[in-house]
N, C-alpha and C positions, 0 to 999 in steps of 0.2 A: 769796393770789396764785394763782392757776392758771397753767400749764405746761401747754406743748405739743408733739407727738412734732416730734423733730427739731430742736428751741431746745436752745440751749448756754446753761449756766449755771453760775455758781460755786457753793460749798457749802462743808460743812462735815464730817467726817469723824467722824462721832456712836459709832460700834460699828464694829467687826472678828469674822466670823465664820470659820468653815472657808472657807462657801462665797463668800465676798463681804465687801463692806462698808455699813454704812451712813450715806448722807451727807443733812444737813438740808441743804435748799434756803431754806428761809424756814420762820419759826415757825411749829410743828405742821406742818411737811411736810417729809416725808424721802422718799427712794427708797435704792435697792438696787442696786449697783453690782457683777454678777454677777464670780466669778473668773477667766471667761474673759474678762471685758472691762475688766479691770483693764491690761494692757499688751500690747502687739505679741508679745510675747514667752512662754514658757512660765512660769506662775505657781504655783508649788510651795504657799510660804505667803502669804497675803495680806498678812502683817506684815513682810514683808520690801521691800513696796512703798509700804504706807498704816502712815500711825498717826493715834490718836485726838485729834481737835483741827487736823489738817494740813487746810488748803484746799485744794481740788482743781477745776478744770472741768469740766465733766460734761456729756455730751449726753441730751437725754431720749429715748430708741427707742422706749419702749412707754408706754401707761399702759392697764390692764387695767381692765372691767366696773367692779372692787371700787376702783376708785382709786388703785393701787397704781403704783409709779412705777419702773420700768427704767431703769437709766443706765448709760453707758459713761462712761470716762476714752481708752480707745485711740482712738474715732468724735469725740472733742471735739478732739483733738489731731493727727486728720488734716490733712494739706494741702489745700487746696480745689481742686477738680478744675483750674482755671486754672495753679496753680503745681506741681500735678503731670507737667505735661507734660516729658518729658525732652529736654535741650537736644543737639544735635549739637555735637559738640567741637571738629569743622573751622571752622563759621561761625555758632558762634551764635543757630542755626535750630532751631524746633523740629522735629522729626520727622515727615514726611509722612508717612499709611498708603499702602500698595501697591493702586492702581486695582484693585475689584473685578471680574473676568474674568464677561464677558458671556455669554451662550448663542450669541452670533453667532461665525461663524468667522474672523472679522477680527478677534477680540480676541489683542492681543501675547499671548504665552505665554513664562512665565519655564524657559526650557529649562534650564538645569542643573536644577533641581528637577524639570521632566520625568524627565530619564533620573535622576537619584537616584530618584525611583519607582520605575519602568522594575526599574532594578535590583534594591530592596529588594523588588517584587513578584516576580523572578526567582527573589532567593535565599531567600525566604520560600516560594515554592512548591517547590522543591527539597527543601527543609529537610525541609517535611509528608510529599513524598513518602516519604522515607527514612524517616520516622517510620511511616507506614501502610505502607509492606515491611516494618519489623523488626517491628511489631504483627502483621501477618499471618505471619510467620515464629513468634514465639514460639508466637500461636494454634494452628496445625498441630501443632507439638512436642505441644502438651499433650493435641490431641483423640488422637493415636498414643499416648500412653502411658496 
């Protein structure tokens, strides 16, 4: 049976290493399901997520030159971009994006986020200055002594 990147497929949970696990797909064909793509989450020991013999779904990501097979368990188990969308909590609605801002001068401008620039550019160049006074203060000190 050949396997293709990006097909999900169940398996079988053959070996556990440091770095990963390995899981048969069909006889005589395994792949290698790396530790960072074992779960969403930080993976200490692999045995604390997989054991030998446990089924698992598996996405295929890579297969390399030498035939060798990449798999995830976290990319199998994602939600598919459709039910990812996040729903608004008033009506139900999924979430529009904010109308990207044209080059033209007619385009609406989200003013509160203006001046929050505005300002953070204010107090951000304030800040520097005071930084290049005290720098050029300490400098002088040191060329006099």
């Amino acid at each position: 049976m050949e396997f293709k990147k990006g097909e999900v497929v169940k398996g079988k949970v053959t070996g556990i290493a440091k770095f990963g696990a390995f899981v048969e797909l069909a006889p005589g064909k395994s792949g290698l399901v790396y530790i960072s793509e074992i779960a969403n989450t930080f993976v200490k020991e692999v045995s604390d997520y997989l054991t030998v013999g446990q089924e698992v779904t598996v996405k295929v990501i890579n297969i390399d030159e030498n035939g060798r097979i990449n798999l995830s368990i976290k990319q199998a188990e994602q939600p598919r971009p459709q039910e990812s969308i996040p729903q608004r909590q008033d009506r139900g609605q999924p979430y529009q994006r904010a109308p990207q801002a044209s080059s033209g001068d007619d385009a609406p401008v989200d003013a509160a986020f203006e001046d929050k620039l505005k300002r953070f550019m204010k107090d951000s160049d304030s800040k520097m200055s005071d930084i290049r006074r005290q720098s050029e203060r300490r400098g002088s000190r040191r060329r006099r002594g």
